[in-house]
MIMI-136903 format. One line per field, with one value per residue (C-alpha): residue in one letter; x, y, z. Coordinates in nm, 2 decimals. Each point is the difference from the previous one (the first is absolute). Example, Ala and Ser with C-alpha at 12.3 -4.5 7.8 and 13.67 -1.06 7.14 Angstrom:
2
code	(A	S) $
c1	(1.23	0.14) $
c2	(-0.45	0.34) $
c3	(0.78	-0.07) $
% end
This chain:
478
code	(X	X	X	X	X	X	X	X	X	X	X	X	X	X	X	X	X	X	X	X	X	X	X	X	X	X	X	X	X	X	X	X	X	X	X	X	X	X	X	X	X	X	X	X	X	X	X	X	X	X	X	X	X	X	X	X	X	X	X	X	X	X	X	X	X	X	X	X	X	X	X	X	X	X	X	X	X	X	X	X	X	X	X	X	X	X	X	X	X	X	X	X	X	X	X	X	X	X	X	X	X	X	X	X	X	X	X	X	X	X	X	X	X	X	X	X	X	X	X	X	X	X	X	X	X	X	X	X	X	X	X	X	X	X	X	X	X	X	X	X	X	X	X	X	X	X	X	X	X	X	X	X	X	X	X	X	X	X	X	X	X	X	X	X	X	X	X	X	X	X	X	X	X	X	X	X	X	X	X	X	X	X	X	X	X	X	X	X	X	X	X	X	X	X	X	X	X	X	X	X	X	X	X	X	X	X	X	X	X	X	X	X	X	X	X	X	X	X	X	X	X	X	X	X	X	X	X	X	X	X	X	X	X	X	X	X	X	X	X	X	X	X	X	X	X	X	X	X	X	X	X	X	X	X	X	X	X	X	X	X	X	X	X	X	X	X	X	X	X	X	X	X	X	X	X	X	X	X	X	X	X	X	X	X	X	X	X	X	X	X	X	X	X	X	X	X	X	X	X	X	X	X	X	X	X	X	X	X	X	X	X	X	X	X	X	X	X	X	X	X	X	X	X	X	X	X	X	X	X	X	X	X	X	X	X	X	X	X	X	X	X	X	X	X	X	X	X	X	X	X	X	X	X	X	X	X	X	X	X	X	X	X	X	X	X	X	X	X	X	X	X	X	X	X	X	X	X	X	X	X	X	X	X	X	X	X	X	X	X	X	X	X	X	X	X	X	X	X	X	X	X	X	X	X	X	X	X	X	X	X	X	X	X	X	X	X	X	X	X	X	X	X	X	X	X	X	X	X	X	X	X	X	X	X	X	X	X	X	X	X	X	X	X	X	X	X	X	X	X	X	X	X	X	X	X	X	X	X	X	X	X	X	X	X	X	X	X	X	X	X	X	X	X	X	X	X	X	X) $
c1	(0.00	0.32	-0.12	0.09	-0.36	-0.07	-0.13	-0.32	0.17	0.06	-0.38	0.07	0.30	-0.05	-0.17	0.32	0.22	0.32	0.05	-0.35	-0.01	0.05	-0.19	-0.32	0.09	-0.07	-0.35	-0.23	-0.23	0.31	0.21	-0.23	-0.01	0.37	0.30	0.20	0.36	0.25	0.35	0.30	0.39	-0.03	-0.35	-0.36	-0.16	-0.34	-0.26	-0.25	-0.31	0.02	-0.12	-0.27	-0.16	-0.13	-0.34	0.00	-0.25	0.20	0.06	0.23	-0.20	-0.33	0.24	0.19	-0.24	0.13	0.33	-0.05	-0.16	-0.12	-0.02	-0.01	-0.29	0.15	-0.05	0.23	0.21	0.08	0.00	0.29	0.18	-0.04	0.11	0.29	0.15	0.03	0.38	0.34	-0.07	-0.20	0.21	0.31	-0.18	0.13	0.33	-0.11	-0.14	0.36	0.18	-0.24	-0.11	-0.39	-0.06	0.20	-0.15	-0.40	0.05	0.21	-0.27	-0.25	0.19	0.18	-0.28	-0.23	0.30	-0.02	-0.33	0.01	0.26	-0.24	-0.31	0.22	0.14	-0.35	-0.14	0.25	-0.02	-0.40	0.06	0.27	-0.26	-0.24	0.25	0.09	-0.34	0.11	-0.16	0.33	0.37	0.33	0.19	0.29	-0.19	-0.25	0.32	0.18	-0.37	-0.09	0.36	0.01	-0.04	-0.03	0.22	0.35	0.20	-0.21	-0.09	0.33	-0.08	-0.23	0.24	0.19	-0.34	-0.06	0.34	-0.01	-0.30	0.05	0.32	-0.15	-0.28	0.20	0.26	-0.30	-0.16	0.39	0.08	-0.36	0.17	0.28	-0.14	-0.22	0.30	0.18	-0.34	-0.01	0.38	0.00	-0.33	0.13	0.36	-0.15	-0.20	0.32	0.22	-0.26	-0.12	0.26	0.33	0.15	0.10	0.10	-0.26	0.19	-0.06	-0.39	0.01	0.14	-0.29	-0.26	0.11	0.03	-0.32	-0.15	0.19	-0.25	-0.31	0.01	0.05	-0.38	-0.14	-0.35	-0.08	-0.36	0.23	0.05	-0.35	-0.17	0.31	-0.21	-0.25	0.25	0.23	-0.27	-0.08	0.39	0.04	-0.28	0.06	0.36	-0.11	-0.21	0.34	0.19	-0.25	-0.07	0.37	0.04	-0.32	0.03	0.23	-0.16	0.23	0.21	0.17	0.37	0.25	0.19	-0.33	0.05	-0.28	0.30	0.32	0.37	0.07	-0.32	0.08	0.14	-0.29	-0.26	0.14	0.03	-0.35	-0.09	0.16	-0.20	-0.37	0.03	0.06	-0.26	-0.26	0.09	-0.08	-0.07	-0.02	-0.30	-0.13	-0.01	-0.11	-0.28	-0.15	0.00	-0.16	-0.33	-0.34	-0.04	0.34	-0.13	-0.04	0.35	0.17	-0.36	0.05	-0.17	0.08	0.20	0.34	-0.03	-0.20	0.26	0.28	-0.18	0.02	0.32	0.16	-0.16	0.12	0.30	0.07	-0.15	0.18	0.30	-0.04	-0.11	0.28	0.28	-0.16	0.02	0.34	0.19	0.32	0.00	-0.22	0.10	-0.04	-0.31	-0.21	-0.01	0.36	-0.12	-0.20	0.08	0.27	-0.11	-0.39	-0.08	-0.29	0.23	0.19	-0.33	-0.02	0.35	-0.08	-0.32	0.08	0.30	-0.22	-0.24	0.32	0.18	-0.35	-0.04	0.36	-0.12	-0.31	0.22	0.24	-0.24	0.00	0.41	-0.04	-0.30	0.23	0.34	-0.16	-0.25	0.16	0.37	0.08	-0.23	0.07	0.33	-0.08	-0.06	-0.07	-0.34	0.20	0.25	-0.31	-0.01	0.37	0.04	-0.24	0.08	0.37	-0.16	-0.25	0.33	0.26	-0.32	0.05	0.33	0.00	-0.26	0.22	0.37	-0.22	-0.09	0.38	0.07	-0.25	-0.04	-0.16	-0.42	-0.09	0.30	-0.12	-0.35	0.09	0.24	-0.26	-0.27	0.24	0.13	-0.28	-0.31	0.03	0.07	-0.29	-0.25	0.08	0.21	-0.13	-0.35	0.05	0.19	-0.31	-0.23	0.20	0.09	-0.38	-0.12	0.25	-0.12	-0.35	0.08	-0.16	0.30	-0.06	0.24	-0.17	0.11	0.30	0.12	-0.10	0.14	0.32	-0.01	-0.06	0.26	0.24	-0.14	0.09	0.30	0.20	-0.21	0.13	0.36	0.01	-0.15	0.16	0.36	-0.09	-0.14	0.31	0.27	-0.21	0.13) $
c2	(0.00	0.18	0.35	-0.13	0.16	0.11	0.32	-0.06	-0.01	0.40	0.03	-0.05	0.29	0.22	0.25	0.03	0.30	-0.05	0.38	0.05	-0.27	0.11	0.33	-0.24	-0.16	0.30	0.06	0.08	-0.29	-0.23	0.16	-0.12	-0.38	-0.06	-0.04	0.34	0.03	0.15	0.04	-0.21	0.02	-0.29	-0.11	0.19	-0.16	-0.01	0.13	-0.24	0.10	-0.16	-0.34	0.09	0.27	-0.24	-0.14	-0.36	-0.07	0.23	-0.19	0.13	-0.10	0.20	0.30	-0.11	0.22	0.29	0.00	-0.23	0.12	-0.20	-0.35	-0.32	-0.26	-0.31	-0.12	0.28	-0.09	-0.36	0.05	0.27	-0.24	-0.25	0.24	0.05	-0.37	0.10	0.10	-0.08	-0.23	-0.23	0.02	-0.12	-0.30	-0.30	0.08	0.01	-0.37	-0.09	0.05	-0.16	-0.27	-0.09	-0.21	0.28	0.25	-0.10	-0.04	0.29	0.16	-0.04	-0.03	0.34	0.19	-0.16	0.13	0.31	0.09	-0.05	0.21	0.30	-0.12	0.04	0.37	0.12	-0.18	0.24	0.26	0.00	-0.12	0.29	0.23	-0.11	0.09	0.40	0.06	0.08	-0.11	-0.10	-0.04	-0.08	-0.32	0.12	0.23	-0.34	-0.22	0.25	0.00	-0.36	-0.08	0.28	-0.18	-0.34	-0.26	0.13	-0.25	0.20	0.34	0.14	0.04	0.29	0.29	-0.21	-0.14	0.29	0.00	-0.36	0.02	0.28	-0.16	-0.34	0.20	0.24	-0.31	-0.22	0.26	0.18	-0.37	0.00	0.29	-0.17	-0.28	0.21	0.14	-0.33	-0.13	0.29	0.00	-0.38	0.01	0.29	-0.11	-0.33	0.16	0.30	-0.33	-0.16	0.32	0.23	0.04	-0.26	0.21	-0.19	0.00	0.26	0.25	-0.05	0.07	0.33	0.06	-0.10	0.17	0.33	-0.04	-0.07	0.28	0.35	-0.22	-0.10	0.38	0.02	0.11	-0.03	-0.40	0.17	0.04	-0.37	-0.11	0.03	-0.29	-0.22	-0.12	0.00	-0.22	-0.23	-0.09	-0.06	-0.19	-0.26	-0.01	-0.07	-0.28	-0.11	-0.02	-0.20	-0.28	-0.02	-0.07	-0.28	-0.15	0.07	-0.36	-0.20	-0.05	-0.30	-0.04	-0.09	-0.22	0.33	0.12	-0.09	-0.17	0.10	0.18	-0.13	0.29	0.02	0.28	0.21	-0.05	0.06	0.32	0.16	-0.11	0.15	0.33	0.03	-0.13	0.24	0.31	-0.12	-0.04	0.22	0.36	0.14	0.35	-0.09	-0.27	0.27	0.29	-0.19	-0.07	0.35	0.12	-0.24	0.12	-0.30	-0.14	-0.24	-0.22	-0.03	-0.21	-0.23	-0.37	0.04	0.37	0.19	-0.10	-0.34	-0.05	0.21	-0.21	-0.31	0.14	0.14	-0.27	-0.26	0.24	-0.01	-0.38	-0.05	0.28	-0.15	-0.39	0.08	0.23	-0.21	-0.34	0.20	0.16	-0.25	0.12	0.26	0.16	0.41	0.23	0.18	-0.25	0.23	-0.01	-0.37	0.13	-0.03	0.22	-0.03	0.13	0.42	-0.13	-0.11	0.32	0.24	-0.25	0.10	0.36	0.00	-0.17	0.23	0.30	-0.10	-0.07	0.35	0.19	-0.22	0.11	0.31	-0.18	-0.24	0.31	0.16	-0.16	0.00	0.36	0.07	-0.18	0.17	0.34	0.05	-0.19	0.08	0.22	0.26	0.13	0.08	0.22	0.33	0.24	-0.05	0.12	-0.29	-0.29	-0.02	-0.02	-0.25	-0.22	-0.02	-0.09	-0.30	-0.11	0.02	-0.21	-0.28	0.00	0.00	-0.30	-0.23	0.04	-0.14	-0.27	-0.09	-0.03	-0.18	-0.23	-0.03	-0.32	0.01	-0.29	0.04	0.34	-0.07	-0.27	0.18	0.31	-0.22	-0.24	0.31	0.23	-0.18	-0.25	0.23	0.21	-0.22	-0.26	0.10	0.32	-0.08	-0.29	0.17	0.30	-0.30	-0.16	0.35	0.11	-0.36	0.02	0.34	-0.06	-0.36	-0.18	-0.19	-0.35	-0.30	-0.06	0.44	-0.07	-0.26	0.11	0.39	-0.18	-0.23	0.27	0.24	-0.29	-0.06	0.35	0.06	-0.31	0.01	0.36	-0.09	-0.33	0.08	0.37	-0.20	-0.27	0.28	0.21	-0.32	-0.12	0.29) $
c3	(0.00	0.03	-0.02	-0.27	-0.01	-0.33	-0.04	0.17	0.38	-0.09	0.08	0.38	0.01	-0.31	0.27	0.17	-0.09	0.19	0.05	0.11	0.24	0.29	-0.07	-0.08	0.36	0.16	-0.11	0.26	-0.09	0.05	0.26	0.31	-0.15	-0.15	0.21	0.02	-0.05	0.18	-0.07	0.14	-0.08	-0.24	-0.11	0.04	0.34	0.06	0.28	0.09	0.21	0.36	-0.05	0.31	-0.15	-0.31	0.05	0.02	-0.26	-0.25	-0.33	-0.25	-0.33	0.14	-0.09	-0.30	-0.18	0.18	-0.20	-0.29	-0.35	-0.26	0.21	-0.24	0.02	0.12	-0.41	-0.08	0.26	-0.14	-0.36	0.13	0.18	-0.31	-0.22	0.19	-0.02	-0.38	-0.02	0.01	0.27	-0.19	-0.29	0.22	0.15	-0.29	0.13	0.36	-0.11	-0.14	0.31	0.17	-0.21	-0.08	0.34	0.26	-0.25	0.04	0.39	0.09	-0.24	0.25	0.37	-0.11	-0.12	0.32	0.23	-0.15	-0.02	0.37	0.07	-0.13	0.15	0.33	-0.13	-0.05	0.32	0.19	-0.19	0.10	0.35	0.08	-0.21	0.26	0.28	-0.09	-0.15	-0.33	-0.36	-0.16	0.12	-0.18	0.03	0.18	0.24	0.06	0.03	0.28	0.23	-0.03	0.13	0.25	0.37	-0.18	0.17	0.06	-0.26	-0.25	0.14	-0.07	-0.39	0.06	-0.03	-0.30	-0.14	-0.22	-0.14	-0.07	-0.19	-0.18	-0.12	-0.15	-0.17	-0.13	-0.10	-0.13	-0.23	-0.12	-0.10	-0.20	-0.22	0.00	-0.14	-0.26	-0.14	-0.05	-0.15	-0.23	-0.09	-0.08	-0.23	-0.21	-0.05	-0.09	-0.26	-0.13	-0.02	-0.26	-0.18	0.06	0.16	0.30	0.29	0.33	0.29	0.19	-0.27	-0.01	0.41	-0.04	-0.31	0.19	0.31	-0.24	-0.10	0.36	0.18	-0.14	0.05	0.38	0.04	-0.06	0.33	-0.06	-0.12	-0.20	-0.28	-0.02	0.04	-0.33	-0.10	0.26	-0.23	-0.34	0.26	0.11	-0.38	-0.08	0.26	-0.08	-0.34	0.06	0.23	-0.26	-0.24	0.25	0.05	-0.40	-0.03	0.27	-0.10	-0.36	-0.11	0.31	0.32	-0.02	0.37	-0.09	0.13	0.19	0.18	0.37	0.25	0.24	-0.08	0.08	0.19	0.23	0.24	-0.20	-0.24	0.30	0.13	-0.35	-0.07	0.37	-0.07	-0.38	0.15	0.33	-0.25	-0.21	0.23	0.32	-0.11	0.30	-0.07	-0.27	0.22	0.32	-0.22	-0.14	0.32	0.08	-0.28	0.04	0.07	0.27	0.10	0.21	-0.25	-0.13	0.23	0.06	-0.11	-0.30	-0.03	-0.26	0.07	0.05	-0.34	-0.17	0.17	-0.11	-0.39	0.02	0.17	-0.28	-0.27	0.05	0.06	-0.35	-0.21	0.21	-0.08	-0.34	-0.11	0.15	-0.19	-0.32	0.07	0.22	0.06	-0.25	0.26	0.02	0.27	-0.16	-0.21	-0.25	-0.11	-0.08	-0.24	-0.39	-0.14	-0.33	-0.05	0.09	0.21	0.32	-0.08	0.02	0.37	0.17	-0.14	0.16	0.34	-0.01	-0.06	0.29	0.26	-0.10	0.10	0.34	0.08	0.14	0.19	0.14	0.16	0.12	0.35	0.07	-0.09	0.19	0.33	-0.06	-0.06	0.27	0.27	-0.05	-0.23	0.06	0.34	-0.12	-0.26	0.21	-0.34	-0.17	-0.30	0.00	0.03	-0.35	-0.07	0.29	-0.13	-0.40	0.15	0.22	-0.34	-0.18	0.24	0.08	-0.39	-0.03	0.24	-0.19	-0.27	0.18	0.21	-0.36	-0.10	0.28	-0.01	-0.40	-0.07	0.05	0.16	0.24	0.08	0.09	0.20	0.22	0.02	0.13	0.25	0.13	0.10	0.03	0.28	0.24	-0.09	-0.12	0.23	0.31	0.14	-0.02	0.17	0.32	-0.02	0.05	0.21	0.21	0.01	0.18	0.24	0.09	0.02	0.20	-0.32	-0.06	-0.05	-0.06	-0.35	-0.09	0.17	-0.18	-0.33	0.02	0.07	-0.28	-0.23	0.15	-0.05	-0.33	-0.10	0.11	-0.09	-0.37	-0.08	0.12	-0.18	-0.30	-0.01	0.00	-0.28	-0.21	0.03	-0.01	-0.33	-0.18) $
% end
């Protein structure tokens, strides 16, 4: 799903100007129900009402109303979180399948995706529960993470002056290695179709193109201008997918000799599959964002709610684009199924153009969050001239840039990169840190059972020793 969102996911955030922001925070309508910041040395803290003087029937989706605009229906809701398994995640899943091999492949399929979708159904459950606490409509993921854990059990309690930090670094990491990934996807697709058509020019060289090309149009403040791409996007993208499926279904699939039920190299195999099926499936920021844009979401995290029905599709989406693609391929398999694609005919041509297209206009989409976190919470409070704001911030737009670009160059082959993005980032916060809130939140309330015990643990465990593990194969595979 890898935000990885095609144009569609712009819906949620194409309201947000960056520089306006915080002016739009401070709204009378909004000031009395949103957090309010106020400044520290490093990072923006926050000032929560006493948690006394909240009424204990207050429920933070009675006032969602009060500061969201234009709520989805719960239809719209899914059909956005379907459309936004329709990227570069999907499209990397028959090599996800090859490390893996089809039997690892189908069941880490499902136990991944199951692990992962609980993960956020434990984010959001805090996020509401701490909601609950302060009395406010909505709250962030680090500011929820640093009050769950504050006077939770004191192996744990010490993360709440570090909490925000830590989250704001994985985020910040998870969606910056998106870009990365976006420009590597883009890079590889057009050199693939100069080197056939026009002139060979080594990977490298198609970074610093793409990267050219990229730079002016993340200096768009206001994501409007992107919007009326949404719908073109949405269109490109399907018809694209469309293309892809003809081609592996076109001749039949006969399952060769080199496809694997289980590969010789199993663990390594697993971890790089791990690393490509958390990115693909774990967008948090659209997965969060879309619950707090819903007319009534209480019904997104119910067992036959939203989420889980968009899980279900996603997660059975992807396990057949995966098995399929890596039958027809085998070990030909590339990082992007499109560069599988014929050389020879225009119509796979008009495909990479158009999924390259798509991924170049997301770019900005996609940045919008680490900029959003590095400007109001860091950089910000350290630029003391109104008149310098702008400067400041076209320099930070520029570096994050910049950076996408050499994490790129170090990291130049696709399937590689994607792997590494998702080990790295998303087990600790899709997986770890809601765990310790839930775990940190029953201790405090003396709701702690043996059964939440146990499992928090598991999951913290889980987390941690996935994202090192799988982090180190990705980066020793290179």
């Amino acid at each position: 799903m890898m935000n990885n969102n095609n144009m569609e996911d712009s819906k949620t955030i194409t309201d947000l100007d960056l520089e306006n922001h915080s002016t739009k925070n401070n709204q009378s309508n909004v000031k009395s129900h949103l957090p309010q910041n106020k400044p520290g040395k490093w990072r923006i803290g926050t000032l929560i009402p006493a948690v006394g003087s909240v009424p204990h029937d207050y429920e933070p989706y009675d006032h969602r109303g009060d500061i969201v605009k234009g709520a989805t229906t719960n239809t719209e809701t899914l059909i956005h979180l379907m459309k936004g398994s329709l990227g570069t995640g999907m499209l990397a899943m028959p090599i996800a399948f090859k490390n893996a091999g089809i039997l690892d492949g189908l069941i880490g399929c499902v136990l991944i995706s199951f692990i992962a979708s609980y993960g956020m159904h434990q984010l959001l459950r805090m996020q509401h529960h701490v909601s609950k606490q302060l009395g406010v409509p909505l709250i962030d993921y680090a500011d929820a993470m640093k009050h769950a854990v504050t006077g939770g059990p004191k192996y744990l309690s010490w993360l709440a002056r570090p909490a925000p930090y830590f989250v704001d670094f994985f985020l910040c990491s998870f969606q910056i290695g998106v870009c990365c990934i976006y420009v590597s996807f883009i890079s590889n697709n057009l050199k693939q179709i100069s080197d056939e058509y026009w002139i060979t020019l080594n990977i490298h060289t198609w970074f610093v193109i793409t990267g050219a090309i990229v730079l002016p149009l993340n200096q768009l403040r206001n994501l409007h201008h992107l919007s009326p791409l949404s719908t073109a996007g949405d269109f490109l993208v399907l018809g694209g997918l469309g293309v892809v499926f003809y081609y592996i279904f076109r001749d039949g699939i006969t399952v060769s000799p080199e496809v694997a039920l289980i590969p010789d190299t199993p663990f390594k195999g697993f971890a790089l599959f791990f690393g490509t099926l958390m990115t693909a499936v774990q967008s948090i920021g659209v997965i969060v964002s879309l619950e707090n844009n819903m007319k009534t979401p209480a019904d997104y995290r119910k067992p036959f709610g939203v989420f889980n029905i968009g899980m279900v599709f996603i997660t059975c989406l992807y396990g057949f684009t995966g098995l399929v693609g890596y039958c027809k391929y085998g070990n030909a398999t590339q990082g992007s199924v499109t560069l599988n694609l014929p050389k020879e005919s225009i119509l796979p041509v008009l495909v990479k153009l158009a999924f390259a297209f798509v991924i170049l206009f997301t770019y900005p989409l996609q940045f919008f969050m680490p900029i959003d976190i590095l400007w109001r919470n860091y950089v910000r409070i350290h630029v003391t001239k109104s008149s310098n704001k702008w400067v400041y911030s076209s320099l930070l737009r520029a570096a994050l840039v910049i950076l996408t670009v050499l994490m790129a160059f170090l990291i130049p082959i696709l399937d590689l990169l994607i792997s590494t993005v998702g080990a790295f980032a998303l087990p600790t916060v899709g997986i770890t840190f809601p765990a310790i809130m839930e775990l940190s939140v029953f201790h405090k309330e003396k709701r702690l059972t043996s059964w939440i015990f146990i499992k928090c643990i598991a999951l913290i465990i889980f987390g941690i020793f996935s994202m090192i593990l799988c982090t180190y194969v990705c980066l020793f595979s290179m």
